[in-house]
PAKOL-645368 format. One record per residue (C-alpha): x, y, z. Coordinates in pm, whole numbers, padded with zeros to 5 digits, always signed. Layout:
residues N
XYZ
...
end
This chain:
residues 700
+08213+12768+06145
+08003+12732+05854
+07713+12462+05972
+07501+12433+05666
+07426+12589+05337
+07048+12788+05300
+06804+12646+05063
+06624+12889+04814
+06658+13309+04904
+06767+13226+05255
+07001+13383+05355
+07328+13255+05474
+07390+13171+05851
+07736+13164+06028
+07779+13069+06390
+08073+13220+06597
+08258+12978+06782
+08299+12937+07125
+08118+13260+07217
+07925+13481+07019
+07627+13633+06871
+07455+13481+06525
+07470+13750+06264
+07238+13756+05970
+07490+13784+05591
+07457+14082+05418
+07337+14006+04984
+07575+14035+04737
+07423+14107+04414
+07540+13964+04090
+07542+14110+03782
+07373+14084+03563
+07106+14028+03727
+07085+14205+04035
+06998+13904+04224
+07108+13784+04584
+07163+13481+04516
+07472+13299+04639
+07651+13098+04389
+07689+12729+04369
+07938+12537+04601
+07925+12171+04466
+08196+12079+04698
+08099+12153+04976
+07997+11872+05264
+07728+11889+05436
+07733+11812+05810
+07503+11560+05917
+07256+11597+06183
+07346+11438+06512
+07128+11190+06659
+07046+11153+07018
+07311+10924+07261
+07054+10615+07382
+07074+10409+07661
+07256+10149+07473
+07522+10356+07370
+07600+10448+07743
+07572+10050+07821
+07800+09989+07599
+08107+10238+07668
+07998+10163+08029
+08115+09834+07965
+08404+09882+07816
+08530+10054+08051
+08443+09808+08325
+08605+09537+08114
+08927+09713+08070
+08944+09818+08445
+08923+09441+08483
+09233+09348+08262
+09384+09612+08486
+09334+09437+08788
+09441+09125+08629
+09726+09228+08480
+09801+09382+08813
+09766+09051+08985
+09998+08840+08795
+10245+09110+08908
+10165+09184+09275
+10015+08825+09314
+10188+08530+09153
+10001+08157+09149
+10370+08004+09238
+10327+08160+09584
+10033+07947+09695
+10291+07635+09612
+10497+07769+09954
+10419+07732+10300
+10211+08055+10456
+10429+07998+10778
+10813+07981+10804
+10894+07599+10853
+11074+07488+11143
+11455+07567+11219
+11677+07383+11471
+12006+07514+11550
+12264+07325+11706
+12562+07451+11881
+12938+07330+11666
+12917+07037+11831
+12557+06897+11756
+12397+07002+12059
+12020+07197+11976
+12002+07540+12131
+11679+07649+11963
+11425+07573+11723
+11200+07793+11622
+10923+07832+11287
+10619+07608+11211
+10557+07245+11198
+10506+07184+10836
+10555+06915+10618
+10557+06815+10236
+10224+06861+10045
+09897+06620+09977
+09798+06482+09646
+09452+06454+09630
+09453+06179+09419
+09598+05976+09598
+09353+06087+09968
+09103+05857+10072
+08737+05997+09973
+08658+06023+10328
+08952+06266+10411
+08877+06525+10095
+08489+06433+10140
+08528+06579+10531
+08645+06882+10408
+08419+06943+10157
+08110+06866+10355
+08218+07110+10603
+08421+07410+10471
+08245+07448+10084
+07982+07173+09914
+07966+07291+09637
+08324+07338+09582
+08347+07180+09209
+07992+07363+09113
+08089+07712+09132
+08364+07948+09005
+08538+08099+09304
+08296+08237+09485
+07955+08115+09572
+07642+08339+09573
+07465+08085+09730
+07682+07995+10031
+07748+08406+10069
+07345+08435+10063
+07279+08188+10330
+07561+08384+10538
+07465+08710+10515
+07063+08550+10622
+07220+08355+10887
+07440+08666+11053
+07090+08888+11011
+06902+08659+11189
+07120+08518+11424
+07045+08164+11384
+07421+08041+11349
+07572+07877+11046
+07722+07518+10942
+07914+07677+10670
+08085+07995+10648
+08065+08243+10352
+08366+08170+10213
+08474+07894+09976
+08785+07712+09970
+08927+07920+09728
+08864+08206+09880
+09027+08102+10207
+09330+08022+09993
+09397+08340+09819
+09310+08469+10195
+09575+08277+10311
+09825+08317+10036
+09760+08659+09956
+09612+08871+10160
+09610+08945+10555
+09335+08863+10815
+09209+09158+10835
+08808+09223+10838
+08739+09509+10570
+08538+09492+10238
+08787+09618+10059
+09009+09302+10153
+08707+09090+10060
+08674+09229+09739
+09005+09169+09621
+08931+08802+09799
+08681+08719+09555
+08891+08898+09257
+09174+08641+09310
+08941+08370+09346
+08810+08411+08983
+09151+08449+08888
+09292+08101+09069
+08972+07887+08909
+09073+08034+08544
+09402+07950+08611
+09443+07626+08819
+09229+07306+08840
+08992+07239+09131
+09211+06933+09243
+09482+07186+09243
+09308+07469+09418
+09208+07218+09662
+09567+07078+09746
+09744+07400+09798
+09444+07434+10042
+09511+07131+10260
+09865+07187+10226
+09881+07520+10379
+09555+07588+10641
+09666+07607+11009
+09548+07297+11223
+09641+07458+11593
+09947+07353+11845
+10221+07536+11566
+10099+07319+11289
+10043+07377+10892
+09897+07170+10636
+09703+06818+10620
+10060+06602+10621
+10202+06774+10926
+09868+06803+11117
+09798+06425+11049
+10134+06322+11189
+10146+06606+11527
+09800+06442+11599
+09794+06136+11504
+10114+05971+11392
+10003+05881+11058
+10041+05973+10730
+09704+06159+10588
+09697+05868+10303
+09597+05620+10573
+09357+05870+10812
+09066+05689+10929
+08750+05840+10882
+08672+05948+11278
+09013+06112+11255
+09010+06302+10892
+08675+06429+11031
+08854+06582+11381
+09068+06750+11135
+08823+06885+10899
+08668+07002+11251
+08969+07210+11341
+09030+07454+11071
+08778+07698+11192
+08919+07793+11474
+09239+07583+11549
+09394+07729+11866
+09082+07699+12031
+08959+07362+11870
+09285+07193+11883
+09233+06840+12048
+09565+06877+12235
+09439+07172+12447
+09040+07145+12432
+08945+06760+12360
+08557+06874+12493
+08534+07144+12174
+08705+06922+11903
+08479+06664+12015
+08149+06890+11981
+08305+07040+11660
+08411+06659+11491
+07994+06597+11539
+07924+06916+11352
+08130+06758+11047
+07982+06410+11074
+07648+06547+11078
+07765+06792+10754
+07888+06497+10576
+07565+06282+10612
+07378+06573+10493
+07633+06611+10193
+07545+06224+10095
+07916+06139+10204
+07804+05859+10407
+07511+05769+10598
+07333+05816+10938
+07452+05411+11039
+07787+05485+10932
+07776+05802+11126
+07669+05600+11455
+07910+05354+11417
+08236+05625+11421
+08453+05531+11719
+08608+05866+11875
+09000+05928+11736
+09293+05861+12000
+09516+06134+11994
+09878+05964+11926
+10101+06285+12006
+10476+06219+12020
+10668+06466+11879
+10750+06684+12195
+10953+07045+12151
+11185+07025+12416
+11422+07255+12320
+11358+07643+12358
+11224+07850+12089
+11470+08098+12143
+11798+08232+12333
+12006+08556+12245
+12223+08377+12068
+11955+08255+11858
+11756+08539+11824
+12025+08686+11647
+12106+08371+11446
+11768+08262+11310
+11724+08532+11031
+12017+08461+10902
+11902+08092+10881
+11597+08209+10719
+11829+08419+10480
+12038+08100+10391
+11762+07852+10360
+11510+07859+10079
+11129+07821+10111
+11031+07492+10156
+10779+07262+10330
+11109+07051+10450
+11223+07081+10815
+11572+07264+10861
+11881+07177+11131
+12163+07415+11114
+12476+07395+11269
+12614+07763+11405
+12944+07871+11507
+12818+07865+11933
+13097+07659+12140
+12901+07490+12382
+13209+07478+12594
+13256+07862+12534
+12875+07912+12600
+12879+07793+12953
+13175+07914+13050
+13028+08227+12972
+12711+08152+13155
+12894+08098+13481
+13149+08332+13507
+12859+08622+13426
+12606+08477+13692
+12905+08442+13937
+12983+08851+13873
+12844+09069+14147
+12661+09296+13926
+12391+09406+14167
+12086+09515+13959
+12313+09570+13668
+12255+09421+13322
+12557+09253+13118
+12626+09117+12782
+12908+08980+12624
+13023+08857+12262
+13308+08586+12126
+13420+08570+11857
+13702+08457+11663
+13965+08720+11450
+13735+08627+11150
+13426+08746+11301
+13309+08353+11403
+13059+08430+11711
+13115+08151+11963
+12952+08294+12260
+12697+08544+12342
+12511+08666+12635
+12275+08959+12620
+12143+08975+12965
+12133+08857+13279
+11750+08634+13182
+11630+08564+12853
+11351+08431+13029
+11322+08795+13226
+11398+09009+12898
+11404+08870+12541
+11612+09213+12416
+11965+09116+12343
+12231+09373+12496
+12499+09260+12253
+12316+09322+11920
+12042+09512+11970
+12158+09811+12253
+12358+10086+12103
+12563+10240+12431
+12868+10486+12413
+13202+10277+12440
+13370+10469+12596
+13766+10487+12620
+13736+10188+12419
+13648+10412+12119
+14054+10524+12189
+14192+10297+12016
+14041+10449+11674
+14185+10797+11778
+14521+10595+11831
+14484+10484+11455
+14437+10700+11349
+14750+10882+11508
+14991+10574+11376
+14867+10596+11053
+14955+10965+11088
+15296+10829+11153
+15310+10951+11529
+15508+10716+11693
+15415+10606+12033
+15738+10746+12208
+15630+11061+12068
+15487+11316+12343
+15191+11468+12415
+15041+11705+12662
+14839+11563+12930
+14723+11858+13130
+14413+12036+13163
+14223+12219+12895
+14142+12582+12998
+14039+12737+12660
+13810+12588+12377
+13388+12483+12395
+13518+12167+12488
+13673+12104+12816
+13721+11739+12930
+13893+11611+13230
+14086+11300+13357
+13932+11024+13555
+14006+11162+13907
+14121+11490+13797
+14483+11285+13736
+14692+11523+13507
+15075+11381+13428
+15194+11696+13229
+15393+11591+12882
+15382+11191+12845
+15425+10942+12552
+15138+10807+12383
+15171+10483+12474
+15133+10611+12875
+14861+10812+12744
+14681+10524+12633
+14752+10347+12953
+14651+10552+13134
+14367+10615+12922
+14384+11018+12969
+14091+11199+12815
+14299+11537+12737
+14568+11378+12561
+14339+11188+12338
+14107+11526+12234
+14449+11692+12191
+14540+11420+11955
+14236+11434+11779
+14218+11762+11715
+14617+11650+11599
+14470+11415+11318
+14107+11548+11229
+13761+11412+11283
+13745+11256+10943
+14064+11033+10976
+13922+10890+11319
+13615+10832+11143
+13769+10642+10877
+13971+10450+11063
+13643+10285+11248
+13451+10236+10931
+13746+10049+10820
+13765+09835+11129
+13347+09791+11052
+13155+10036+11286
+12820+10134+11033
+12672+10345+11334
+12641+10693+11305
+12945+10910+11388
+12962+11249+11460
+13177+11523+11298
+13321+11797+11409
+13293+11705+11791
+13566+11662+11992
+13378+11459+12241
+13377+11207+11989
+13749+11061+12118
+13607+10954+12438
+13338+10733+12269
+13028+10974+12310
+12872+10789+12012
+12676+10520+12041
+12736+10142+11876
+12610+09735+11943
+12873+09556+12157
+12949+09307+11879
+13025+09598+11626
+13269+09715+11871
+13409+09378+11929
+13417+09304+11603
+13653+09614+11563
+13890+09515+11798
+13890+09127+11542
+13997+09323+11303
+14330+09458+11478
+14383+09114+11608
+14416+08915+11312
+14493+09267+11120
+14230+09161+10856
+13902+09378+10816
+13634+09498+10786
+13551+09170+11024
+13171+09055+10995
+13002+08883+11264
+12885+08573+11163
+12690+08274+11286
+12733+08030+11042
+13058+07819+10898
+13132+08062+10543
+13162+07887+10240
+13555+07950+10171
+13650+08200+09903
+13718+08184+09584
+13991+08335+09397
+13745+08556+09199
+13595+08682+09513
+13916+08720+09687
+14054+08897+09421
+13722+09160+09435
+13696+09154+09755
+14049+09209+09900
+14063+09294+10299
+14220+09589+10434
+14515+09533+10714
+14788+09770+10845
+15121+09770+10776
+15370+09551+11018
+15501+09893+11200
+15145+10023+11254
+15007+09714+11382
+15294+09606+11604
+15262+09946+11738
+14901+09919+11824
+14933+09587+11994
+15245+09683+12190
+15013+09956+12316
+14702+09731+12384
+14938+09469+12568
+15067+09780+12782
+14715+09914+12895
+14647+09590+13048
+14983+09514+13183
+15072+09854+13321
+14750+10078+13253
+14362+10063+13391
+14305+09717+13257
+14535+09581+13521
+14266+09370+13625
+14225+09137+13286
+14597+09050+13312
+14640+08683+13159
+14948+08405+13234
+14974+08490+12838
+15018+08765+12634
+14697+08974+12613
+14549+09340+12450
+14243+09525+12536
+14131+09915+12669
+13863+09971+12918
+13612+10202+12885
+13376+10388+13102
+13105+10639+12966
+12985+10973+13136
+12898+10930+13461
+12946+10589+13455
+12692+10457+13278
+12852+10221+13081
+13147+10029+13158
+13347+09745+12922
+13641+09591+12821
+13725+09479+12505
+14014+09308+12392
+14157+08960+12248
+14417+08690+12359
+14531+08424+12099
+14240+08364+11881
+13959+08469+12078
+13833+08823+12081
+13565+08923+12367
+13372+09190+12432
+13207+09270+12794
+12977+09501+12854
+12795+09633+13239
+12523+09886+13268
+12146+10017+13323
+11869+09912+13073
+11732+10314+13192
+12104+10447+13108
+12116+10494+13537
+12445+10535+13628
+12686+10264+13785
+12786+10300+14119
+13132+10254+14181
+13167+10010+13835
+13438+10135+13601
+13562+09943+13275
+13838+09829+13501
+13642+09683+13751
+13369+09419+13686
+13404+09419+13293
+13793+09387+13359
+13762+09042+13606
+13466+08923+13366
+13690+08955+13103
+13989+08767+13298
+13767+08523+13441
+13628+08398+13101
+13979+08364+12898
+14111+08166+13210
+13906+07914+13156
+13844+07970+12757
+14203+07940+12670
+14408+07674+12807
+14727+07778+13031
+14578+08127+13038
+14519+08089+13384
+14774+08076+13725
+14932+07726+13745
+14904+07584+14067
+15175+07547+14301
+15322+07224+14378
+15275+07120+14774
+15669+07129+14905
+15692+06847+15016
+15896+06798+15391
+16236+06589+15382
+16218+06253+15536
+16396+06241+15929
+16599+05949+15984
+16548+06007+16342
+16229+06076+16281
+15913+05841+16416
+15852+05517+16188
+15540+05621+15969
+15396+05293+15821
+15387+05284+15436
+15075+05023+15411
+14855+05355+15509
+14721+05547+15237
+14778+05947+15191
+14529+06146+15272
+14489+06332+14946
+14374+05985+14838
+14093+05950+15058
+13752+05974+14886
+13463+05956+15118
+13569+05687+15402
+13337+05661+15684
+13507+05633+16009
+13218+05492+16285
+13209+05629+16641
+12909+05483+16765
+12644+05750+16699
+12870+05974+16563
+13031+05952+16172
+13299+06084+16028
+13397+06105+15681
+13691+06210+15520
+13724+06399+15202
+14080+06373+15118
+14212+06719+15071
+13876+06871+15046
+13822+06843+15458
+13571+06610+15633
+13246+06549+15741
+13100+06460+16066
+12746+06335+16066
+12566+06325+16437
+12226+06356+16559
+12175+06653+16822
+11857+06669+17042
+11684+06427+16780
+11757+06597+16507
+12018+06464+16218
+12292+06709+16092
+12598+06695+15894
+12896+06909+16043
+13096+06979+15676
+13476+07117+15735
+13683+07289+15445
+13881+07550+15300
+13510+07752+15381
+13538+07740+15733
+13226+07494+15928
+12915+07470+15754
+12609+07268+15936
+12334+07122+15751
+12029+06906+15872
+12032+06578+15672
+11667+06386+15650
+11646+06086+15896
+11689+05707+15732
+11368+05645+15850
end
């Protein structure tokens, strides 16, 4: 380019941009007279000479670009940060649930309670605070060089501190914001949102979300809930000793709290008084004269923090409950009733080191009972929710569907003898083969041939449908026959949530915990639920009724008319029973937490009598009726019995005394004969049982 024009006879210069060598022009001569001399170009600009960049010049993009990093990062903190945040508790507040019937199964979350106003606080409260977390809270901006200073001097030399580094707003955007972490990269962005809550909120403000929000120890958030756990008192009428055991608390509450170490609180509460006479907040005599605060503790948690039927329930409490300071109490769908029925027929079954779980639930997915192990107490992991185990022959009834859907009736016949040829060759429980039977004896009999044979019949994908319909979400393989004897894995209460759906021939069914809003006709309309058609699900049933009735669930038979298919996995590792009888749908389930196989324990077996045991009692008449006593004709030439006597049925504890020996009679339940033998009392107790003896502590 063309960089400047020569003065006088020089001659003209051109550089060669970007590489190059500088080339001298060659004269053109003019007539007429023969001169080199380049004509005029009035036009033409001149480029000025560039000056040298100074300091200030850096300084000055330098800061520019540090000042639009910074809108950057505040722009990026409305987003990822908002200020309405620090308005909401930093802990989850406190859920009860109670069972249908009001009884609390669980509570679980923080104490917390509803915010402070600091105008209307007693001085002493905020001034306790103040003289021991930040002083010079309403002198600086955020962050105080100052307090950081004397920090970083007092960690370097070891000499201890009465004041941390941070202020109270930086403890809040710690607490709203951030995690606990111990990095300077979290500190940095500490102090950034610190600037950013002082340009945006007022100190009073700042300094309520503060008190409303900082953990006081024992499970316990903010000033108002901290001031009635310790004291039961509102934090408007806190007397000075006990604002300042408070104040004391916040810097290390679990190990502070007054409840659990009364020596430290005490030692720390002296710290603060000390802090707030050096503050000016009150003076030395006034100090002296501070009684020490009586803890006043009354709230007591009696009721567990958790169960399995809880553990499952409580996010979906936290799902349905907004985010609040206010204390929640939910009522679930959990029959108490149902619940400890459940309870006692599963500690009465002899499951050896086995684990169990079962699941309740009504057609419409209502849980009412769960169990998902033998101890919550032992093992927190829930066995109906959580556990995905193969189901077995239970996952039959899909394949069977899938086969009446196909319209394959169950007369129809199918071949129940071994499979020679294929890469798949299954085989019967007990290497039973029955040649050609019906489908319904197949599913009886629950025969492993007949039901690869039929699903080879309908195809992979119409099995698979059929259980997403009925709600199974797990994972289900393709192309593999093994899939018809339940080789892939699902929860317990997906699977018995499956089997709702064919009893009240509504689905998909979800589990739920707590009562559903009912539908309206919008959502109804949108959200219309599959069922089969009368034929198909007739069909089904009259096949579930049959495999308990005349098939391997023999031992779940009811006085009333029942469904359900056993299962047992590979080996034996898992073993259930699944099926429903009016409207209650139940789901057991027997195995090995290590997937060790059962010895001896089929779906038949335990699951089966778990399974009767439960609905006996569950559903009323379900159970044998007893037999009336027959009762012997009166003799007329019999002997006289006197009529003023009463029956023996009707006896209730009478004593009969022979001397040092009692007797006691029970009515129908036996008798018992209290006697003392070689000095030592025992009661001699006769039933049903046989003789049991038991020593008895002497009177004496």
């Amino acid at each position: 380019m063309l960089d400047r024009t020569s003065p006088g006879n020089m001659p003209r210069r051109r550089w060669h941009w970007p590489l190059g060598r500088r080339k001298v022009a060659q004269p053109e001569l003019y007539a007429p007279y023969d001169d080199a001399l380049a004509p005029p170009i009035p036009h033409e600009p001149i480029a000025p000479i560039k000056k040298p960049r100074g300091k200030w010049w850096w300084f000055s993009r330098g800061f520019a670009a540090v000042l639009f990093l910074f809108i950057l990062l505040i722009a990026w903190l409305a987003i990822t940060a908002p200020l309405s945040k620090s308005l909401q508790p930093i802990a989850p507040p406190q859920i009860t649930l109670l069972t249908s019937d009001g009884q609390p199964i669980a509570r679980n979350g923080a104490v917390v309670d509803e915010p402070v106003q600091i105008a209307k606080l007693p001085d002493h409260v905020v001034n306790a605070f103040l003289a021991i977390e930040d002083r010079r809270f309403y002198s600086h901006w955020g962050v105080d060089p100052r307090g950081l200073a004397r920090a970083a001097w007092s960690n370097a030399t070891g000499s201890g501190m009465m004041q941390g580094g941070s202020t109270i707003t930086q403890q809040l955007a710690k607490l709203t914001f951030l995690t606990p972490e111990r990095s300077l990269t979290r500190k940095a962005r500490e102090m950034l949102i610190a600037f950013w809550m002082e340009a945006r909120l007022s100190k009073e403000e700042i300094l309520e979300r503060y008190l409303s929000n900082v953990y006081f120890g024992d499970n316990v958030y903010g000033l108002r809930a901290a001031s009635l756990h310790y004291y039961y008192r509102q934090p408007e009428n806190l007397k000075p000793e006990q604002a300042i055991m408070l104040a004391g608390l916040v810097q290390a509450p679990s190990r502070l709290a007054p409840t659990r170490n009364p020596d430290l609180a005490k030692k720390r509460a002296k710290l603060v008084t000390s802090a707030m006479v050096a503050a000016g907040y009150m003076s030395q005599k006034e100090a002296d004269k501070l009684p020490q605060p009586i803890l006043d503790v009354r709230a007591k948690n009696t009721v567990p923090t958790g169960t399995y039927f809880a553990d499952w329930a409580m996010p979906r409490a936290r799902s349905l409950s907004e985010m609040s300071y206010s204390k929640l109490t939910l009522t679930t769908t959990l029959d108490s009733r149902l619940q400890k029925i459940a309870n006692n027929v599963v500690s009465r079954a002899p499951l050896g080191s086995a684990q169990v779980a079962l699941v309740a639930m009504r057609p419409d997915g209502e849980v009412v009972a769960m169990i998902g192990g033998r101890s919550y107490r032992n093992s927190a992991f829930n066995r109906a929710t959580q556990a995905k185990r193969q189901p077995g022959s239970t996952f039959k009834l899909f394949v069977w569907l899938a086969a009446l859907r196909a319209d394959i009736h169950p007369e129809d016949m199918v071949d129940d003898s071994p499979i020679t040829k294929g890469g798949y060759l299954p085989r019967n429980a007990g290497e039973k083969y029955n040649g050609d039977i019906s489908l319904k004896q197949a599913f009886a009999k629950s025969s492993n041939v007949a039901a690869v044979r039929l699903f080879g019949q309908v195809g992979d994908k119409a099995v698979i449908r059929e259980a997403q319909n009925l709600g199974v979400t797990s994972k289900l393989a393709e192309d593999d026959p093994s899939l018809a004897l339940g080789t892939s894995t699902m929860t317990l209460i997906e699977l018995t949530a499956a089997y709702a759906g064919v009893a009240g021939n509504s689905w998909p069914v979800k589990p739920y915990a707590f009562k559903k809003e009912e539908q309206s006709w919008t959502e109804w309309l949108f959200d219309w639920p599959g069922r089969y058609g009368d034929n198909t699900h007739e069909r089904m049933e009259d096949m579930l009724r049959n495999a308990v009735n005349q098939g391997t669930g023999r031992n779940a038979r009811l006085t009333i008319a029942n469904y359900g298919k056993t299962g047992t996995s590979q080996n034996n590792r898992d073993a259930l029973f699944v099926g429903y009888a009016e409207d209650l749908v139940v789901g057991i389930w027997v195995g090995n937490d290590d997937n060790a196989p059962l010895k001896g324990v089929s779906g038949g077996g335990i699951p089966a009598r778990i399974w009767r045991d439960f609905m006996r009692q569950a559903i009323q008449g379900a159970g044998p009726v007893a037999k009336p006593k027959p009762k012997a004709k009166p003799d007329p030439d019999g002997p006289i019995t006197p009529l003023d006597l009463p029956d023996l049925e009707d006896l209730e504890d009478v004593p009969i005394d022979l001397g040092d020996t009692e007797i006691r009679l029970k009515g129908d339940q036996g008798l018992s004969i209290s006697k003392e033998i070689g000095g030592i009392p025992l009661d001699l107790n006769l039933d049903d049982d046989g003789l049991a003896i038991e020593s008895r502590r002497s009177s004496e």
